[in-house]
C-alpha positions as CSV (number, residue, x, y, z in Angstrom):
1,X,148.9,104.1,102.9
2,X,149.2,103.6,106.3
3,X,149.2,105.8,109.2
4,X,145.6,107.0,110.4
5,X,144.4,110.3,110.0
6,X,141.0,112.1,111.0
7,X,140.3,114.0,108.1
8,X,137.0,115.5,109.5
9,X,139.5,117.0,112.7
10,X,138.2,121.0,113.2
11,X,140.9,123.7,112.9
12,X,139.7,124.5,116.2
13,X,137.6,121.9,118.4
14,X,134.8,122.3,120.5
15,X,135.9,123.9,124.1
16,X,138.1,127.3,121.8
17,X,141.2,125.1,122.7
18,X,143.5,126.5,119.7
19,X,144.1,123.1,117.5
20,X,147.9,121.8,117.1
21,X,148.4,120.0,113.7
22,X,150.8,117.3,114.3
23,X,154.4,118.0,113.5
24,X,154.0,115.7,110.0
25,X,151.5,118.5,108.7
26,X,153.9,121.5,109.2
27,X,157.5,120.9,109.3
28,X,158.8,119.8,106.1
29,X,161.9,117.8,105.7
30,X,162.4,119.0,102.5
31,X,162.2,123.1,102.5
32,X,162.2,123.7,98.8
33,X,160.1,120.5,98.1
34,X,156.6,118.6,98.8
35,X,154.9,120.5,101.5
36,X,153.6,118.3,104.0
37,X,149.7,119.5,104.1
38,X,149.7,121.8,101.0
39,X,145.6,122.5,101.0
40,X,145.9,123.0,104.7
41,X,144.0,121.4,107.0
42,X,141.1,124.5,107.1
43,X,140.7,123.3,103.5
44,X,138.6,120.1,103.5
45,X,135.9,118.6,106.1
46,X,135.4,115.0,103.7
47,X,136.4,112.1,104.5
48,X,139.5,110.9,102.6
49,X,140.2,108.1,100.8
50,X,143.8,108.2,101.4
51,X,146.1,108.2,104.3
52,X,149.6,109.6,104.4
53,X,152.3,107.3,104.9
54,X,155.5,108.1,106.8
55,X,158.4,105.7,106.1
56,X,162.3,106.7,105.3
57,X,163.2,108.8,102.2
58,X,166.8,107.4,101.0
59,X,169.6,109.5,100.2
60,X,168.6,109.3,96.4
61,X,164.6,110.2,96.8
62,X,165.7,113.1,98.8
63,X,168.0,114.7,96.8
64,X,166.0,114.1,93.4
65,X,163.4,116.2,95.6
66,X,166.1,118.2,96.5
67,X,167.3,119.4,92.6
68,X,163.6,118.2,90.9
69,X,160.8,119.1,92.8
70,X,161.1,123.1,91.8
71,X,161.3,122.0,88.0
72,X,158.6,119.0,88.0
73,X,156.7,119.1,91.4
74,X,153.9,120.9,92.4
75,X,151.9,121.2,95.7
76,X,148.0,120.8,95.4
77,X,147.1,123.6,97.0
78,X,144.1,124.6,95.8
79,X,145.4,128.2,95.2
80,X,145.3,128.2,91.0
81,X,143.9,126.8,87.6
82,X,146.9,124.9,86.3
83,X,147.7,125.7,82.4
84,X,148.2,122.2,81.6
85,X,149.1,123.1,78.1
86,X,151.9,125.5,79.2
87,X,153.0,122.6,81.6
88,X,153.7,120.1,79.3
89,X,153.7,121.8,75.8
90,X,151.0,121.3,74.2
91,X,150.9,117.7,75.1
92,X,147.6,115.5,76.1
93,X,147.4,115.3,79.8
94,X,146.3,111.6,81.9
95,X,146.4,112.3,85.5
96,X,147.2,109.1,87.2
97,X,146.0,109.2,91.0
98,X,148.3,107.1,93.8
99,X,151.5,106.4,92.0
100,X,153.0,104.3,94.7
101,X,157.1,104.2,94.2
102,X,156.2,105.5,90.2
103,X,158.2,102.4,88.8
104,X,154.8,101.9,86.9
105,X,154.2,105.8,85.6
106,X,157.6,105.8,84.5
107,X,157.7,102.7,82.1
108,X,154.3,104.0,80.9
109,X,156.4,107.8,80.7
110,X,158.8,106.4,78.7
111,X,156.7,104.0,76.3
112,X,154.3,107.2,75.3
113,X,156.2,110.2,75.2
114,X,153.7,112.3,73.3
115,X,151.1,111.9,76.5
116,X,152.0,114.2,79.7
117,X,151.3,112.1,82.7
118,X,150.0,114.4,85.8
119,X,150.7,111.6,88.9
120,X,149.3,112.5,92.3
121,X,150.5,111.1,95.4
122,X,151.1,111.6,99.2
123,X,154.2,109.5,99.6
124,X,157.0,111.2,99.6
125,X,159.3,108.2,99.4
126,X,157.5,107.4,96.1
127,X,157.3,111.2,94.5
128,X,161.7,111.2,95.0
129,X,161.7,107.8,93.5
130,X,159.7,108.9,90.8
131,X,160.9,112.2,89.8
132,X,164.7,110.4,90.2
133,X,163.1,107.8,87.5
134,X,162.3,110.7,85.5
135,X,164.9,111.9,85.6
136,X,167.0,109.0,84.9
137,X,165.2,108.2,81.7
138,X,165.3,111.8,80.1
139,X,161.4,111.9,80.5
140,X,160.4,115.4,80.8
141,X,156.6,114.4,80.2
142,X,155.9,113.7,83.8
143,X,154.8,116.3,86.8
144,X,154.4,115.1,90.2
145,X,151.5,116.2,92.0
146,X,151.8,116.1,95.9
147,X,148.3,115.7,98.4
148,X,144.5,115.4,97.8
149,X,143.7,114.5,94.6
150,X,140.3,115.4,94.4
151,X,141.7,119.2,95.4
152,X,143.3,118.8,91.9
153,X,140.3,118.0,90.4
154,X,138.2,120.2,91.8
155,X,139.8,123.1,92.3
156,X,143.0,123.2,90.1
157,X,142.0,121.7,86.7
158,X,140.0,123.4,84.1
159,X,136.6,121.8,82.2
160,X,137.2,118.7,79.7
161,X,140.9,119.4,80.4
162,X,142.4,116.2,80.6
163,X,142.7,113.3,78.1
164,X,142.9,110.0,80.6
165,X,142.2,109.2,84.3
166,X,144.4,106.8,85.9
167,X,143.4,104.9,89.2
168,X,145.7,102.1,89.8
169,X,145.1,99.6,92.7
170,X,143.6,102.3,94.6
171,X,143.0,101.2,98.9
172,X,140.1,99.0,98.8
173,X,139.2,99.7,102.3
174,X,138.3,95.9,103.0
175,X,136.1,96.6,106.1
176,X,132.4,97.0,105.2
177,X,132.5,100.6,108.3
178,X,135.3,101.8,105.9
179,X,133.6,101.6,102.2
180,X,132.5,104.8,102.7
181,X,136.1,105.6,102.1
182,X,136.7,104.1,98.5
183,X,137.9,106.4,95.7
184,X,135.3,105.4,93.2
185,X,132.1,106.0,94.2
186,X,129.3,108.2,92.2
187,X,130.2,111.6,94.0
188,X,134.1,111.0,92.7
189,X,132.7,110.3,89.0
190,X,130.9,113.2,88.8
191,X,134.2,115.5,89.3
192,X,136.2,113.4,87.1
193,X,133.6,113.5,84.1
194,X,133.5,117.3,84.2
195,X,137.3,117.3,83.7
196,X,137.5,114.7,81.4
197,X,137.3,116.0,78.0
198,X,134.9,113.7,75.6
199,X,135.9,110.1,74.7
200,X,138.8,110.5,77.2
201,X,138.9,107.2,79.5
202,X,138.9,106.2,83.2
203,X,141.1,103.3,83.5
204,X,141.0,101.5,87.0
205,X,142.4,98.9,88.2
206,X,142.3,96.6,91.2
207,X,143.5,92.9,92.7
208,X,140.3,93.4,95.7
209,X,137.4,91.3,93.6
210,X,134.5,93.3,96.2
211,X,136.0,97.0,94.9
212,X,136.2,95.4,91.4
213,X,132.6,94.7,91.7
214,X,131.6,98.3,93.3
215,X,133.5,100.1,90.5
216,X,131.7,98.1,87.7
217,X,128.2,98.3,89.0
218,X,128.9,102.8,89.7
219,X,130.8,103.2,86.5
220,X,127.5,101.0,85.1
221,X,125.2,103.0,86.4
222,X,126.6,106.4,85.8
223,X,125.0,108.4,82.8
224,X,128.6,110.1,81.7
225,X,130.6,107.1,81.2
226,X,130.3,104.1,79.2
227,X,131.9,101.0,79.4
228,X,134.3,100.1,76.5
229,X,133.6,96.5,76.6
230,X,131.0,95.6,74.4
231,X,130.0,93.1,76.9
232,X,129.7,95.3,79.3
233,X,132.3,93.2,81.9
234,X,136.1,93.9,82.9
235,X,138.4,94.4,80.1
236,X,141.7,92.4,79.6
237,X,144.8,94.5,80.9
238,X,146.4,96.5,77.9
239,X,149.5,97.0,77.0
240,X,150.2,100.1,78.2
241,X,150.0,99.4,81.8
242,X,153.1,97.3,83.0
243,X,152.5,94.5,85.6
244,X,153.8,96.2,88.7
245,X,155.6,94.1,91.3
246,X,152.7,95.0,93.7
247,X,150.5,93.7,91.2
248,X,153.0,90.5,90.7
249,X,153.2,89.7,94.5
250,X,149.3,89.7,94.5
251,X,148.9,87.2,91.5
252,X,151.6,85.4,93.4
253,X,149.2,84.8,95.9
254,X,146.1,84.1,93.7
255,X,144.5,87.4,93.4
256,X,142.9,88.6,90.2
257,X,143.6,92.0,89.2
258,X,140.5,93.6,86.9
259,X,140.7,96.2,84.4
260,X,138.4,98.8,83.9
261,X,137.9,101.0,81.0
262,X,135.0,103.6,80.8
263,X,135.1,106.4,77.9
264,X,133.7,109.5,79.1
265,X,130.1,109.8,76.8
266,X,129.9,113.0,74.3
267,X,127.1,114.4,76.5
């Protein structure tokens, strides 16, 4: 994701000047779909370990948003406890976090009907595509979640509630200033172990061999998850997650993409 952002800006900085969000925050381009800063930017003082992208929605994204995003979408808001079982019948939920253009979330859709797939993202380019894959396929086990993640988590999602955690090539915020900004850190695991139910696993993934590193040594060290390599290293990539043409254009180049499995511990 691409475009900066300062997610610590006040709703109203020093001086009583009245703050201006810029126009990406407030006008939609889509009125009956993905708001554009659903939580509000009152809601959170963090720092972020995303930022928005803006690039061009084609004709086919924006009108799966369009006819979809009232049936399948959702705005992390903050606002409610989702009934995850209502959502997708009775189904297991995994909440996959940054689903890019979703070509990825809707093979593994496809592939494992009998598991709802919650997938979060900001990119609204990507949430058309993917609800037009959806679509598409006649895969009615997938809800797109649009903004802040950890919102979801947090605020939106009950105890032990979900059955897999999905964090695919997450930013790997290269600059040592910027690590502060990494998704998986021991502050993030703590949420997502309190809505992971028991034995449920957080799956990561990443090409960036220094993040690779940093998730093995937190998810090590952390007393609520345990890794499902009896060796205690990276685990080979299974089955279920297809080799995504990001990931392709990396190995192109000679990165090495690591898998991480941890199961969430009984206690």
């Amino acid at each position: 994701m691409s475009e900066p952002m300062n997610p610590q800006s006040p709703s109203a900085p020093e001086g009583g000047a009245t703050y201006t969000p810029p126009k990406w925050r407030t006008e939609p381009r889509f009125p009956d779909g993905p708001a554009p800063d659903p939580a509000g930017s009152h809601h959170e003082r963090r720092i972020r370990s995303f930022q928005p992208r803006r690039s061009r929605v084609t004709t086919g994204q924006g009108e799966a948003l369009k006819r979809l995003w009232g049936t399948w979408g959702l705005d992390i808001d903050g606002h409610e406890v989702l009934d995850l079982k209502a959502m997708f019948d009775g189904l297991p939920v995994v909440l996959e976090i940054g689903f890019g253009m979703g070509e990825a979330t809707a093979q593994m859709a496809a592939a494992d009907p009998d598991t709802g797939i919650l997938a979060a993202d900001v990119h609204t380019p990507g949430q058309g595509n993917l609800l037009a894959l959806a679509e598409r396929g006649g895969m009615t086990n997938v809800r797109v979640a649009n903004g802040d993640a950890i919102i979801l988590l947090r605020e939106m999602l009950p105890p032990d509630s979900l059955a897999g955690l999905r964090v695919y090539f997450p930013d790997p915020w290269p600059k040592a200033r910027h690590h502060k900004r990494r998704l998986i850190q021991p502050e993030f695991l703590d949420l997502a172990a309190t809505r992971l139910a028991p034995g449920a696993v957080l799956h990561c993934a990443t090409d960036w061999e220094p993040y690779a590193e940093q998730m093995l040594e937190v998810l090590t060290a952390h007393p609520r998850f345990e890794n499902t390599q009896a060796d205690g290293g990276y685990a080979p990539r299974p089955d279920f997650r297809p080799l995504t043409r990001f990931e392709g254009q990396g190995l192109d180049k000679g990165h090495v993409v690591h898998d991480l499995l941890f199961r969430r511990s009984e206690n």
